[in-house]
C-alpha positions in Angstrom: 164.8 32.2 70.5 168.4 32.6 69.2 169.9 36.0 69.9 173.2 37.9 69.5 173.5 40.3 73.1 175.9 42.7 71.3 175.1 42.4 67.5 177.1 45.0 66.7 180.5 43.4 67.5 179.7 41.3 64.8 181.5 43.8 62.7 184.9 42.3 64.0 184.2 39.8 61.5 185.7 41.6 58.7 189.3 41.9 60.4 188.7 37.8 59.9 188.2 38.8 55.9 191.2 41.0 55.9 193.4 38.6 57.4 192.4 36.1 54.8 193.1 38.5 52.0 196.0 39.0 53.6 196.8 35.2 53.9 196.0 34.6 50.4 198.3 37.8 49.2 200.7 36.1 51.0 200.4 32.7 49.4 201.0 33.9 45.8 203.9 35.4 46.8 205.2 32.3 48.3 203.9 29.9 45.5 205.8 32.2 43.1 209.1 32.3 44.8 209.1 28.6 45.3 208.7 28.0 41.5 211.9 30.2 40.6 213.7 27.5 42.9 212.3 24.8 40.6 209.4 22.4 40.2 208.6 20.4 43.4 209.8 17.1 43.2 213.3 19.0 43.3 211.9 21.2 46.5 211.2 17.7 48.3 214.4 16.5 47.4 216.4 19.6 48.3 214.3 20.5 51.5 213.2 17.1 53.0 211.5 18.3 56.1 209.6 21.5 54.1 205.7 20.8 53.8 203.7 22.6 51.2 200.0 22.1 53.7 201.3 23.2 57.1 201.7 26.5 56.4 197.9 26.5 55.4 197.3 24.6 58.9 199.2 27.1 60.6 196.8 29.8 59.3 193.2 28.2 59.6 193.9 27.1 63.2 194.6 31.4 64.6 191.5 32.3 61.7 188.7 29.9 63.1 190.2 30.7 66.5 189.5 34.8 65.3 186.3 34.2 64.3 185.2 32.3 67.8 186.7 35.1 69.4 184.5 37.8 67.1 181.2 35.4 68.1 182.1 34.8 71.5 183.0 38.9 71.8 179.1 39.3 70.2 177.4 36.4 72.8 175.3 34.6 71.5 172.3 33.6 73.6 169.5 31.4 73.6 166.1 31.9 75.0 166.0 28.7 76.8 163.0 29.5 79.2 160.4 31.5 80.5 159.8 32.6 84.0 156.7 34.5 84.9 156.4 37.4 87.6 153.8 39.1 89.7 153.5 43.1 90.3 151.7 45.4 92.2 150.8 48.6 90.8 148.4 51.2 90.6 146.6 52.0 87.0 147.0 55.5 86.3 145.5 57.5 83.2 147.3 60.6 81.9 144.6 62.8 80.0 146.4 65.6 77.4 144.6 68.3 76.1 145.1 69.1 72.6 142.8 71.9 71.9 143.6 74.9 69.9 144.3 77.0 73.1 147.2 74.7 74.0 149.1 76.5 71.2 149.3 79.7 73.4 152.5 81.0 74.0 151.8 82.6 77.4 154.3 80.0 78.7 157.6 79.1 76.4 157.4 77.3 74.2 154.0 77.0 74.0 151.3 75.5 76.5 151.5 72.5 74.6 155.1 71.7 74.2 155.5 72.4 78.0 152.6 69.8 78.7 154.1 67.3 76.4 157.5 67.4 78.0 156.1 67.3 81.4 154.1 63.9 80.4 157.0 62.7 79.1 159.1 63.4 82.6 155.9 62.0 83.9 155.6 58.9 82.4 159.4 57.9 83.8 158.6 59.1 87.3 155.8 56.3 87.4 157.6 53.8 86.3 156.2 50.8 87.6 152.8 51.4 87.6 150.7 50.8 84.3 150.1 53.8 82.4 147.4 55.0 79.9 147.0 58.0 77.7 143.8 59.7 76.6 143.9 62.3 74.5 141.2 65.5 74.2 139.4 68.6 73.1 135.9 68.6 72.2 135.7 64.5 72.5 138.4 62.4 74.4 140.3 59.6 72.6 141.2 56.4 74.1 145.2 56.6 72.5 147.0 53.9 74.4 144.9 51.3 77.0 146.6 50.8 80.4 150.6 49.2 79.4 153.9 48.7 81.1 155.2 50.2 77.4 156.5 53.2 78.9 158.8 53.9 75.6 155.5 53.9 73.4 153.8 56.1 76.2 156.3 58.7 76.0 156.0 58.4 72.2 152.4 59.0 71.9 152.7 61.8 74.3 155.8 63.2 72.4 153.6 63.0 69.3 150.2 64.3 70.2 148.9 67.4 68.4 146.1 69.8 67.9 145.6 68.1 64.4 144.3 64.9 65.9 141.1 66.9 67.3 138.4 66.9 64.8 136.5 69.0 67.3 137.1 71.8 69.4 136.3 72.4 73.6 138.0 70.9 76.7 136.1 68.3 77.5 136.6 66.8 80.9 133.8 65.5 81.6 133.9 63.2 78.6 137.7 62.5 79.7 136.4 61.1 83.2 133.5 59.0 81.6 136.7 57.0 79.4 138.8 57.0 81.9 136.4 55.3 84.3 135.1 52.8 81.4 138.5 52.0 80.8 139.7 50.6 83.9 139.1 47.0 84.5 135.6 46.4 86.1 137.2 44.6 89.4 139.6 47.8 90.1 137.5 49.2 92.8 140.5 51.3 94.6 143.9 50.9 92.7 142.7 53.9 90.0 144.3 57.2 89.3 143.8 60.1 86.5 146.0 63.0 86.1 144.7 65.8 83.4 146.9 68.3 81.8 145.2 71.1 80.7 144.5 75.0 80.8 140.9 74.2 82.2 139.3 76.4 79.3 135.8 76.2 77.8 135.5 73.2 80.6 132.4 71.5 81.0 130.6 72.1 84.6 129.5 68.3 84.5 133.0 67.7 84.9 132.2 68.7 88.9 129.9 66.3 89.5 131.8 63.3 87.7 134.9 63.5 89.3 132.8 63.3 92.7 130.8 60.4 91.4 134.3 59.0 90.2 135.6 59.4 93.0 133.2 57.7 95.1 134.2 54.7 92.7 138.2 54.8 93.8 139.0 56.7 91.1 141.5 59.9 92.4 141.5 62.7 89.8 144.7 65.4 90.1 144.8 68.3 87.8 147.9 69.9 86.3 147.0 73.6 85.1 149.1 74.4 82.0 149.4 78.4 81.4 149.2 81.6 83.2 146.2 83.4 84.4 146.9 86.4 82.4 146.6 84.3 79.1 147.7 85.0 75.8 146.6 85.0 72.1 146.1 81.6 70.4 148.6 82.0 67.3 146.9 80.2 63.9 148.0 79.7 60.6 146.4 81.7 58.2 147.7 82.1 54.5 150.8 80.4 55.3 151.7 83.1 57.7 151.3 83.3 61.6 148.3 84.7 63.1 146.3 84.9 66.1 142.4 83.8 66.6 139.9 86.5 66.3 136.5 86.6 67.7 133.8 88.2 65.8 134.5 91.7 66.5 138.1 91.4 65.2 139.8 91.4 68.8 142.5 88.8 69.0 141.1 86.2 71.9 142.8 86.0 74.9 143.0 82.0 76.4 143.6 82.2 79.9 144.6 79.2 82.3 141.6 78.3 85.0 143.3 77.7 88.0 140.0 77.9 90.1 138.0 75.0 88.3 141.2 73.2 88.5 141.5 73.1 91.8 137.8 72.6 92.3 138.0 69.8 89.8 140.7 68.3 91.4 139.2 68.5 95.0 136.0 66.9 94.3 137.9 63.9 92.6 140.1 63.7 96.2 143.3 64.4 94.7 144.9 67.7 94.5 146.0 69.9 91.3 149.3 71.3 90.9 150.5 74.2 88.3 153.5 73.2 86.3 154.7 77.2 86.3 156.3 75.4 89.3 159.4 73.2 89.0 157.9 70.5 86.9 160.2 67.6 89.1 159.0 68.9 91.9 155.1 68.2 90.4 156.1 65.0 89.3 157.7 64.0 92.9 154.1 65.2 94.7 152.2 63.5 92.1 154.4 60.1 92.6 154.2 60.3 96.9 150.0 60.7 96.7 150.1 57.6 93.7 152.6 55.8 95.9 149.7 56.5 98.9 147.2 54.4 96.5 146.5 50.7 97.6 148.5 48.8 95.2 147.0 45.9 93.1 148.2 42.5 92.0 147.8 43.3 88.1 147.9 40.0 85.5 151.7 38.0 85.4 153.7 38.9 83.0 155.9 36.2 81.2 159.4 36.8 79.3 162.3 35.4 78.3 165.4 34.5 79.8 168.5 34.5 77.6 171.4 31.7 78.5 174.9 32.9 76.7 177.1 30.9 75.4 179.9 33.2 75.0 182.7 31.1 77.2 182.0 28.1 74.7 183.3 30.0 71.5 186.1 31.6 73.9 187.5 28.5 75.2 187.3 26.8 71.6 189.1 30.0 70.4 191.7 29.1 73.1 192.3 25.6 72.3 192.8 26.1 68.5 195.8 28.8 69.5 197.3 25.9 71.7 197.2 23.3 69.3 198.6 25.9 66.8 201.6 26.6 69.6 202.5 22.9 68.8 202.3 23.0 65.3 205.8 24.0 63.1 205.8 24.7 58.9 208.5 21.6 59.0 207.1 18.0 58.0 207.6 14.8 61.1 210.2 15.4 63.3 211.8 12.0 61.9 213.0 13.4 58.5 215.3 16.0 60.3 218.5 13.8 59.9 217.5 12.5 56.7 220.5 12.7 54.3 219.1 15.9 51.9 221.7 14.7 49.3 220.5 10.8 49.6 219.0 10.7 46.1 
């Protein structure tokens, strides 16, 4: 596979166009001086040693040598072959919740925002491991399988919303079930989830499956997302901003459920953290108890390794401005004492 390294010094090319403008400008001016000394066969006579090519010589040779020194400046490489690696790492699932009570504003900006930024930060702390993302409310979603594509990991977390719920709820339990489906049937003990939610309107089979997960090698940590004193969840209504109502007209209050968090998180044998704490400091604990996880050989990944060829167009470029050192605008060196007036 043919390549450029840095495409974008391909732009040097036009200095290459403008010197040939420039060249031809040049030209027309000289073609029209020399007629106003007369036709040519009078130039010959009168100027023995003049030649009416070199000067066009001595002007290709520094251009081609300008535009090997553009390429070469862009390297161009060639995928010549493929080498294939092995890596250890331990498959990790990062659950989001995207229910309507993420949009309280108890922490700034909102519980969501805060969550999506800390997956974001999170994904680049476990670099090196394979990551997944599930996404949920009342059902979780499957959104990305287990990849080394961190960038489309932190894309998917960057663009999750409360939109992509067609249902309502925090359903944990559910997010355990996919997460445990989704790992590979032979990864007994290499397994992580981490879920990022306030913990409301949980299920209480959520309990029992991250114990029964666990006992499979899966580790479940929690990350709690909002304060305990809560807050309004702000809707849309009309166009304008508003805040849920239950059915007596009282604006409900979503509160963050530290205690089933840390419940949750103990019976799944990992530990839950709250990200009202520093949020690198979260992500460091989180990446010393994944780094305690037995690693696992995962499948060999092959890619490509690019050969430049840079010094080729480099040292052409040289030669071409040596040869051109040699080169005068004069005709053979034999006609210099050639009687001019020797008709």
């Amino acid at each position: 596979m043919f390549r450029f390294e840095n495409i974008s010094h391909l732009y040097g090319l036009v200095l290459v166009l403008l010197v040939l403008v420039a060249f031809l400008i040049y030209m027309g001016f000289r073609n029209r001086g020399l007629k106003e000394l007369g036709n040519w066969t009078n130039l010959q006579k009168m100027i023995p040693s003049f030649s009416k090519r070199k000067p066009i010589l001595k002007f290709v040779l520094p251009a081609v040598a300008l535009l090997c020194i553009c390429i070469g400046w862009a390297n161009p490489q060639w995928g010549s072959k493929k080498e294939k690696v092995q890596a250890k790492a331990v498959d990790v699932f990062i659950a989001l919740d995207i229910s309507n009570s993420m949009l309280c504003e108890d922490v700034r900006p909102s519980r969501l925002e805060q969550a999506q930024k800390f997956g974001q930060e999170l994904v680049v702390g476990l670099k090196g491991e394979r990551i997944g993302l599930i996404l949920f409310a009342g059902n979780a979603y499957l959104q990305m399988p287990l990849t080394n594509d961190y960038a489309a990991a932190a894309m998917f977390m960057r663009s999750a919303n409360t939109k992509m719920a067609p249902t309502q709820g925090t359903a944990i339990a559910e997010v355990i079930d996919l997460a445990t489906s989704s790992f590979s049937e032979d990864n007994k003990h290499h397994k992580a989830l981490v879920i990022i939610t306030d913990g409301e309107n949980h299920d209480e089979t959520a309990l029992v499956k991250a114990q029964t997960a666990s006992e499979e090698g899966m580790l479940t940590f929690t990350v709690g997302v909002g304060t305990a004193e809560g807050g309004p969840i702000p809707i849309s209504f009309n166009g304008r901003k508003a805040f849920k109502q239950d059915r007596s007209g009282q604006a409900v209050v979503s509160k963050m459920n530290p205690e089933m968090l840390t419940e949750l998180a103990s019976k799944g044998n990992g530990t839950y953290f709250n990200l009202q704490e520093n949020s690198d400091k979260v992500i460091t604990e989180l990446r010393k108890r994944i780094d305690k996880i037995e690693k696992r050989d995962i499948e060999q990944r092959s890619f490509t390794e690019y050969n430049s060829y840079f010094q080729y167009f480099i040292g052409f470029a040289l030669l071409l401005l040596l040869i051109d050192i040699f080169f005068s605008y004069q005709k053979n060196q034999w006609v210099k004492n050639k009687d001019i007036f020797d008709v």
